[in-house]
DOLOGU-467837 format. One record per residue (C-alpha): residue in one letter; x, y, z. Coordinates in pm, whole numbers, padded with zeros to 5 digits, always signed. Each point is the difference from the previous one (the first is absolute). Layout:
# DOLOGU-467837
AXYZ...
# end
This chain:
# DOLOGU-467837
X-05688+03440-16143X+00327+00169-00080X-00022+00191+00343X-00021-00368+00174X+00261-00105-00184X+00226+00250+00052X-00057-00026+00383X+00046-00371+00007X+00290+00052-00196X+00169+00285+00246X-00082-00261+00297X+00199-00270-00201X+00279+00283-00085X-00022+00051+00417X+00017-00346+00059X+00261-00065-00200X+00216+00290+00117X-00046-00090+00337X+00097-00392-00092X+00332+00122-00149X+00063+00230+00321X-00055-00247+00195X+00208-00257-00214X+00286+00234+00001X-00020+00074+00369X+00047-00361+00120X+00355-00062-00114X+00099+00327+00211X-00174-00130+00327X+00167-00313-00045X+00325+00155-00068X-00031+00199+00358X-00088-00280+00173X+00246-00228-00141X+00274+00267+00095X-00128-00013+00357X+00003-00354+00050X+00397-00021-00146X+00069+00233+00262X-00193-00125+00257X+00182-00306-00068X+00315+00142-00029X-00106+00147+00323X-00131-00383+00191X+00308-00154-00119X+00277+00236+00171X-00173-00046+00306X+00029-00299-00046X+00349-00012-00013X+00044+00220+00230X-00255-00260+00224X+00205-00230-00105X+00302+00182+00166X-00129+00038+00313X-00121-00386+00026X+00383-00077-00078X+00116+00307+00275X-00268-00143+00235X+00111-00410-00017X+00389+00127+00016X-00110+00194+00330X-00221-00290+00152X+00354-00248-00116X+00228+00261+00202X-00241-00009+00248X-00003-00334+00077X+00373+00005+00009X-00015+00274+00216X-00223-00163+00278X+00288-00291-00068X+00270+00182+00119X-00211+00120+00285X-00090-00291+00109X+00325-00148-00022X+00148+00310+00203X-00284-00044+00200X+00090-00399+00088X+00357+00170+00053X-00043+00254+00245X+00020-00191+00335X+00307-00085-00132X+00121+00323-00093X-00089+00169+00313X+00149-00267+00194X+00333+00067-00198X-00055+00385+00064X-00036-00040+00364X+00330-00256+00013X+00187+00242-00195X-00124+00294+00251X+00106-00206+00335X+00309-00084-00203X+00066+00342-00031X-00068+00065+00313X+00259-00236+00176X+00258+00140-00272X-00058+00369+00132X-00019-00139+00366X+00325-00178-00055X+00136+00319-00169X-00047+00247+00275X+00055-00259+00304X+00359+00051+00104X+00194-00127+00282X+00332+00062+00097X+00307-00043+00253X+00160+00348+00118X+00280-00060+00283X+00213+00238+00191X+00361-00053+00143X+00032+00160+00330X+00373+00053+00207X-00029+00011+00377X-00392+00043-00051X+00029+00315-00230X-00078-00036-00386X+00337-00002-00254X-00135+00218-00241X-00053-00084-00338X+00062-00395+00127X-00418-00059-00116X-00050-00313-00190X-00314-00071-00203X-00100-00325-00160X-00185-00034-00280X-00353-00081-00042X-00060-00286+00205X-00138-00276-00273X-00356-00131+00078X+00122-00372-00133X+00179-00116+00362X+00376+00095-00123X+00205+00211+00166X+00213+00308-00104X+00321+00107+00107X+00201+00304-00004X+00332+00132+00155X+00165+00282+00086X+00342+00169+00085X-00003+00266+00253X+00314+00210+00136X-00014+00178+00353X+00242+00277-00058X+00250+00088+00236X-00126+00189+00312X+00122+00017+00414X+00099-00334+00119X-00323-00189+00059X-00049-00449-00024X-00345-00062-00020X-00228-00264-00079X-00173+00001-00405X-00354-00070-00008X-00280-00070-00279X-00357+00129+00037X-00208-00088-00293X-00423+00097-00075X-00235-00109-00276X-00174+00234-00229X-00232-00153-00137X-00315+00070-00182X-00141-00317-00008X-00272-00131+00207X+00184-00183+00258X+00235+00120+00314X-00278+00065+00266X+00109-00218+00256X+00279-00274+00058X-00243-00272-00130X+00036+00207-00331X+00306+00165-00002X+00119+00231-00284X+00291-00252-00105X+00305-00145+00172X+00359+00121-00015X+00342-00147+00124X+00319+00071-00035X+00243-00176-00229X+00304+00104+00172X+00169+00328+00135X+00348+00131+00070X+00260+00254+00081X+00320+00090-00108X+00175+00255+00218X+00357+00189-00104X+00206-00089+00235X+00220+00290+00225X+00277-00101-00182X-00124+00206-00321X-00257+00027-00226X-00026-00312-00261X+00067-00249+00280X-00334-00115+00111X-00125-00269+00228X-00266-00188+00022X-00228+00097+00308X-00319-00247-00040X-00226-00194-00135X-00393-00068+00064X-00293-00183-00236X-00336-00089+00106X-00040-00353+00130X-00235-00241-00117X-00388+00058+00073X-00200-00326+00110X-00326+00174-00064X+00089+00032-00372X+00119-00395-00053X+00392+00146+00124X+00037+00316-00246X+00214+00246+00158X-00291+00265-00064X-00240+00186+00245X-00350+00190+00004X-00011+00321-00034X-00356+00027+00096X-00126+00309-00093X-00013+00217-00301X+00135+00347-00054X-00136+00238-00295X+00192-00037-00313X+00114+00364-00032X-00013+00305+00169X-00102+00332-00095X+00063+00207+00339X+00348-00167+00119X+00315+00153-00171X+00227-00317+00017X-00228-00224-00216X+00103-00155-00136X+00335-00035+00135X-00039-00081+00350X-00260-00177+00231X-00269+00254+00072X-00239+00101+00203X-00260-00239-00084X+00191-00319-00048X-00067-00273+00248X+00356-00145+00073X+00132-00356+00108X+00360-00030+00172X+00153-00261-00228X+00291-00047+00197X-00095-00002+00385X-00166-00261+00198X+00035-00336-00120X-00109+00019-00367X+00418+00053-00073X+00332-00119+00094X+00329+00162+00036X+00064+00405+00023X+00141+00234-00221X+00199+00327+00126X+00144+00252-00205X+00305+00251+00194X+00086+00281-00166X+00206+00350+00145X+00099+00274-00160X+00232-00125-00275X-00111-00339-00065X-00350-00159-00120X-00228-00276-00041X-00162-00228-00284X-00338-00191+00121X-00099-00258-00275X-00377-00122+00023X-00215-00217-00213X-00371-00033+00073X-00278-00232-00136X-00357+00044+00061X-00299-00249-00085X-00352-00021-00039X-00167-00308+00129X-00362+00083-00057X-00021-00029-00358X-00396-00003-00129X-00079-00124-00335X-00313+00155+00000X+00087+00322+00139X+00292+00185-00123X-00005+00272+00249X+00070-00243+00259
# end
């Protein structure tokens, strides 16, 4: 009886010991998991911030984006526009370097008894595009030299870069001359001249009566093989007699000899008639 008791009472002592293990043991389980789940949810929640973040990155993108495909649009709805602004502003630019490099000039020589007076070379300048003329004069002196009374005359050429001057429908510009003189020293001494002439181009009916004429054809502009450019006619200028024929009236002769010497005054105009508002180089 004792030795039943005894082992029902060790089972009970088991039972019991394994109650209070397992009583004691519980708390600690519940203490690990508890620790878990704080940072688990310490865990969940900065995601979710950081979630959160991205949502607010994300709608600001999608906003900017929007704008974005605004402004596109609107450049979009612009661009005929635009181009057609970039294309005026290239033929604009264009004309202006057309107009830049076109020039067009008068260059005329004084000649005694057919021979050229050296250094007596007049040159206009740029001949304007806008139908106005331009005028320039010069002084010349034909020293003293063996007795000689001959006749002064003016051949004048256009160089020209421009577009026209191919033919006399198109000539390179019109010229004329304003008026031209002599003064001769008399035998009687030096500082006692005379006056020995006077000539001007008469009026032109083919230009409404200006006293101008065609010079039909161009010459180049400059010269890189002829050593007078550009102080004399050369050999590629295509001349115009200003004052034979009938395009003048009067005549001008300058007498010098060995002691005594002449002054020839001339003033020339030249004009452009074929103005083109579209095309500068005209």
């Amino acid at each position: 009886m004792r030795h039943a008791l005894h082992r029902r009472g060790g089972l009970i002592a088991g039972l019991v010991a394994i109650a209070l293990v397992t009583l004691f043991a519980l708390p600690a389980v519940s203490s690990a998991a508890t620790k878990t789940d704080k940072a688990q949810n310490k865990r969940i929640a900065k995601q979710a911030k950081s979630i959160k973040k991205v949502g607010s990155g994300l709608k600001l993108v999608t906003t900017n984006l929007g704008k974005i495909d605004t402004r596109l649009k609107t450049i979009e709805n612009a661009a005929p526009a635009i181009v057609s602004g970039l294309n005026a502003l290239k033929d604009g630019l264009t004309k202006l370097q057309t107009l830049g490099t076109s020039t067009e000039y008068i260059v005329a020589q004084v000649k005694v008894g057919g021979t050229a007076l050296p250094g007596c070379f007049l040159t206009t300048p740029d001949v304007p595009d806008n139908a106005n003329q331009v005028m320039t004069h010069i002084d010349c002196v034909n020293p003293p030299a063996a007795p000689s009374a001959n006749p002064v005359t003016v051949v004048a050429a256009c160089r020209s870069s421009e577009s026209d001057g191919t033919d006399s429908a198109h000539p390179c510009a019109h010229a004329g001359i304003v008026a031209m003189s002599a003064e001769t020293d008399l035998a009687t001494g030096p500082g006692n001249p005379t006056f020995t002439g006077f000539l001007a181009s008469v009026p032109n009916a083919a230009l409404g009566g200006a006293p101008l004429y065609d010079i039909p054809l161009k010459s180049p502009p400059f010269s890189t093989t002829d050593t007078s450019f550009p102080l004399a006619l050369i050999s590629s200028d295509n001349t115009v007699d200003l004052t034979t024929g009938t395009n003048s009236t009067g005549s001008v002769t300058s007498s010098v000899d060995a002691t005594h010497l002449s002054i020839i005054h001339l003033t020339l105009r030249a004009f452009d008639d074929t103005p083109d508002a579209t095309d500068p180089s005209a």
